[in-house]
BABA-715025 format. One line per 3 residues: for each residue y, z, x of C-alpha. Coordinates in nm, 3 decimals, always signed. Each point is the difference from the previous one (the first is absolute). Example, Ala and Ser with C-alpha at 12.3 -4.5 7.8 and 13.67 -1.06 7.14 Angstrom:
BABA-715025
-0.450,+0.780,+1.230  +0.344,-0.066,+0.137
END
This chain:
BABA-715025
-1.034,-0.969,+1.613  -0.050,+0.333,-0.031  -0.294,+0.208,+0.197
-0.202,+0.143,-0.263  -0.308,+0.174,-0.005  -0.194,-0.121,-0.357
-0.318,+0.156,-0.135  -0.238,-0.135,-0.325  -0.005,+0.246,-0.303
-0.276,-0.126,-0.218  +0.048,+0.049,-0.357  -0.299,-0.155,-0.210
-0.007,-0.364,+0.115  +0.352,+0.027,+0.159  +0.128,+0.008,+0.362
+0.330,+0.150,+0.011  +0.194,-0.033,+0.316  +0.220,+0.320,+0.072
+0.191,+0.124,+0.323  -0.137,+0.332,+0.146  +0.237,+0.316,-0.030
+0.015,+0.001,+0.365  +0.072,-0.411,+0.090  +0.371,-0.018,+0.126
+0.117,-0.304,-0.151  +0.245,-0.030,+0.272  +0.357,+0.159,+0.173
+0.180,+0.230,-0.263  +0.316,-0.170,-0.006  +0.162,+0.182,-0.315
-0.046,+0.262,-0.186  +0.149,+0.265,-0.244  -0.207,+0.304,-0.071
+0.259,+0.198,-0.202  -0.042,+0.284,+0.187  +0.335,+0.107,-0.018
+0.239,+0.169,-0.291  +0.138,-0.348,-0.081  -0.032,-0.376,-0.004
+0.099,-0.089,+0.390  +0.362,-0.210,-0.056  -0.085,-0.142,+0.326
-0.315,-0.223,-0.074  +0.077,-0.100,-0.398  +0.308,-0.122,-0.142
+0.009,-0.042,-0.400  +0.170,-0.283,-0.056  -0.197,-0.327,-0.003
+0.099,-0.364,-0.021  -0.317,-0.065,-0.193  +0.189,+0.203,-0.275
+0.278,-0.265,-0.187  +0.263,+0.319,-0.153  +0.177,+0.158,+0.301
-0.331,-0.028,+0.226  -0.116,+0.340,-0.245  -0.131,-0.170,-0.311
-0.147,-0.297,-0.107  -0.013,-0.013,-0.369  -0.086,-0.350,+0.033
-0.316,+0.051,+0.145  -0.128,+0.216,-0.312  +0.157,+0.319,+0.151
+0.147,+0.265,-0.183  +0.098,+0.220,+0.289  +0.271,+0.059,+0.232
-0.099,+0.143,+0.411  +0.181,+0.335,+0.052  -0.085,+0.232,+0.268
-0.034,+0.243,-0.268  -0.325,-0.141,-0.060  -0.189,+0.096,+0.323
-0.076,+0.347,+0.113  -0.242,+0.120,+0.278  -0.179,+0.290,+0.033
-0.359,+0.115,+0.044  -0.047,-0.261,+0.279  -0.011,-0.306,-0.277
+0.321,-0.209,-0.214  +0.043,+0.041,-0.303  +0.132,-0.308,-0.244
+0.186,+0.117,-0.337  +0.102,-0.211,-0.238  +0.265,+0.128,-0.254
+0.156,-0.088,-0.302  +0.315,+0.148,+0.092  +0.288,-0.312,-0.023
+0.052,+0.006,+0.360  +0.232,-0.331,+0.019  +0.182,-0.202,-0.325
-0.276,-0.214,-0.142  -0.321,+0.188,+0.138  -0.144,+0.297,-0.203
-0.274,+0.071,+0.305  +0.065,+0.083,+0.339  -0.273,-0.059,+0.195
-0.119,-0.080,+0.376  -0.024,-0.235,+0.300  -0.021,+0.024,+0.370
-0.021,-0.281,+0.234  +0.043,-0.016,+0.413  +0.243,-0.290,-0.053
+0.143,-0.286,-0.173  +0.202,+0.185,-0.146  +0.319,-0.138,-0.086
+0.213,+0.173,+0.298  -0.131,+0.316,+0.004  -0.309,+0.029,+0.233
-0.137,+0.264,+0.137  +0.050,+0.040,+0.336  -0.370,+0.000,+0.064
-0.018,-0.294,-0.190  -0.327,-0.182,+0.037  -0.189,-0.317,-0.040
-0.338,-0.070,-0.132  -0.196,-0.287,+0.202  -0.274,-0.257,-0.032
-0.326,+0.229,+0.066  +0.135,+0.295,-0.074  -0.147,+0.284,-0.200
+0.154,+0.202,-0.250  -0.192,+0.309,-0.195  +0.154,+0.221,-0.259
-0.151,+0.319,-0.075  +0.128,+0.098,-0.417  -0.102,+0.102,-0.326
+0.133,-0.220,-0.296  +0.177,+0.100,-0.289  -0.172,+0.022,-0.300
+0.236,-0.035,-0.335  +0.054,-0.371,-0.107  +0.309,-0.168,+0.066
+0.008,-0.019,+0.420  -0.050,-0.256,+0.222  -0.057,+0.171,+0.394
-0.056,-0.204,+0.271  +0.008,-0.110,+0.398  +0.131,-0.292,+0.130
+0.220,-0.203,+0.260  +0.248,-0.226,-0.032  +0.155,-0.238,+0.206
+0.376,-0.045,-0.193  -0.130,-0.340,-0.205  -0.381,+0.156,-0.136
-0.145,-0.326,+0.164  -0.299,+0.168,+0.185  +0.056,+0.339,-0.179
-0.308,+0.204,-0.003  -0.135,+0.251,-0.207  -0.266,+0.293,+0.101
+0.012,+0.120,-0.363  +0.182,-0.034,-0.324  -0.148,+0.229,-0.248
+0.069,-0.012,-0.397  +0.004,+0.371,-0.122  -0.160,-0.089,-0.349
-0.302,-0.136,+0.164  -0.145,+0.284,+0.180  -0.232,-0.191,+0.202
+0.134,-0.380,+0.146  +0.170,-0.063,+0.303  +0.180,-0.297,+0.061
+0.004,-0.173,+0.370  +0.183,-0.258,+0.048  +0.084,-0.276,+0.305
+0.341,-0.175,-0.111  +0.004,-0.221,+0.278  -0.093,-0.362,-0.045
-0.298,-0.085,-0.092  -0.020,+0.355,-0.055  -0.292,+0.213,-0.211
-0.057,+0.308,-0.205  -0.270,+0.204,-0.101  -0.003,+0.267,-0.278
-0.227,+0.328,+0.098  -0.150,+0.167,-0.286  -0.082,+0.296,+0.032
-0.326,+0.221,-0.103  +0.214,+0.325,-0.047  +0.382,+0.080,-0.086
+0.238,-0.045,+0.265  +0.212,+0.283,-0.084  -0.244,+0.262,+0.007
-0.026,+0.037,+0.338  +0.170,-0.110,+0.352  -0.062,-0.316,+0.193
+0.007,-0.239,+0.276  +0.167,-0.339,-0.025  +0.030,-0.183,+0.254
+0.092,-0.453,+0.118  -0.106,-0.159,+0.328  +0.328,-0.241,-0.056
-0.157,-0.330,+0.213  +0.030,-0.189,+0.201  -0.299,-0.187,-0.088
-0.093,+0.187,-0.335  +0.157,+0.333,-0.215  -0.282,+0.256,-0.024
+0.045,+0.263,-0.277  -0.193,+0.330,+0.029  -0.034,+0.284,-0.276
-0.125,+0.325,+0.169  -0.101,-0.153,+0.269  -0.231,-0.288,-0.169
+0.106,-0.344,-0.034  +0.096,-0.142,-0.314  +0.205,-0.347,+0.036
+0.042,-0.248,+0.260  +0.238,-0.287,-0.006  +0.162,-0.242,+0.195
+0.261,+0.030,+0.317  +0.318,+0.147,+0.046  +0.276,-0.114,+0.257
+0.326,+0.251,-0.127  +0.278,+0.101,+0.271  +0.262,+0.254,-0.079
-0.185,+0.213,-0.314  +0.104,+0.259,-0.115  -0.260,+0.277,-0.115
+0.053,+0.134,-0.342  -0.138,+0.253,-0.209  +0.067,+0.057,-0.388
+0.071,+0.178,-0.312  +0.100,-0.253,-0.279  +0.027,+0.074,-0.348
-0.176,-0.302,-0.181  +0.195,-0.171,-0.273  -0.283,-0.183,-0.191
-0.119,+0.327,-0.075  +0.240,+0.239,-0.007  -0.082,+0.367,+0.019
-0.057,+0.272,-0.219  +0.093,+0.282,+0.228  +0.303,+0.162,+0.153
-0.076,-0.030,+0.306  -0.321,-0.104,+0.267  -0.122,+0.090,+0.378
-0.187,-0.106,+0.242  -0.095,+0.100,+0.333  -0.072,-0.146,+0.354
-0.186,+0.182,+0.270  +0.096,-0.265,+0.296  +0.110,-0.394,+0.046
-0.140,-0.125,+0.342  +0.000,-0.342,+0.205  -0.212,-0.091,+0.256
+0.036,-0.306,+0.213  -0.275,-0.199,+0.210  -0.003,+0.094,+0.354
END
């Protein structure tokens, strides 16, 4: 498990358990903090076998965007996410985005990397606001049999998160939130196992569930352009100041 420093925040008759600013929640094992001019070729691939069309779209899965490179830019020391309704491939009117550190269909990165059991993973973003997109971050393993997800985020409901444990027996939680999402950044982070998955949201914990076991999964983070409710816009962002991973030492 992972060292971590907790403190009580009371709030009325509640005792909120959150991990101080300063509590190293282990080795930093991975990370991206887009500090460059663009997306680094060497750590993300985007093809995915999670994705069923040509390991770029998945239109099976409710998604109504194809992964170009087109849709990631960096600059300003944080990724940026665009979704566009620009045709970019016969069937798909959206382009749209996904990066993952493997699984990924014969084209990893050559930093390709592998989230394990007690590992922590934190993204740093701000969520996009019109309705019709579905962000998250997530691994997977090739089959989605322990797949885990940090966040999925529905952007017509401005303030739930979903967390989810897909590995048997598995467990969810949905955070509601007091405030909108989009309106400002945050913190989402997953202790993924062994003996329980931990979700935080800036730095307060907000789900716990049961344990996680995964070998060989890929980290993923997400653009998609939802197809139950389908956009009214041209085109959507969103940005990420930093993915990290930290590992029990």
């Amino acid at each position: 498990m992972r060292k971590l420093l907790t403190a009580l925040v009371v709030l009325g008759l509640f005792a909120v358990p959150i991990r101080a600013a300063d509590a190293a929640p282990g080795k930093l094992v991975f990370a991206d903090e887009f500090d460059g001019t663009a997306i680094d070729r060497t750590k993300w691939a985007i093809h995915s076998n999670a994705e069923a069309d040509q390991c770029l779209g998945n239109k099976g899965n409710q998604q109504l965007e194809w992964h170009t490179w087109d849709a990631l830019s960096v600059g300003d020391g944080k990724l940026t996410m665009t979704a566009r309704k620009n045709n970019p491939a016969p069937g798909y009117e959206w382009s749209g985005a996904l990066i993952t550190t493997g699984q990924a269909c014969g084209h990893e990165p050559a930093q390709s990397f592998a989230v394990q059991p007690g590992d922590y993973i934190e993204t740093r973003l701000k969520l996009p606001a019109d309705k019709g997109f579905w962000p998250s971050t997530w691994t997977w393993n090739g089959n989605g049999s322990n797949e885990q997800d940090t966040y999925e985020f529905y952007s017509d409901n401005h303030n739930a998160l979903y967390l989810t444990n897909h590995q048997s027996p598995g467990g969810a939680c949905t955070y509601q939130s007091p405030t909108d999402l989009t309106a400002e950044w945050h913190t989402i982070a997953e202790q993924v196992g062994p003996d329980h998955t931990v979700w935080y949201v800036d730095g307060k914990e907000v789900c716990r569930q049961g344990a996680y076991s995964g070998t060989g999964d890929a980290l993923i983070l997400d653009l998609f352009v939802y197809g139950k409710i389908p956009p009214t816009v041209e085109s959507e962002s969103m940005q990420i100041d930093y993915v990290r991973v930290y590992r029990p030492e």
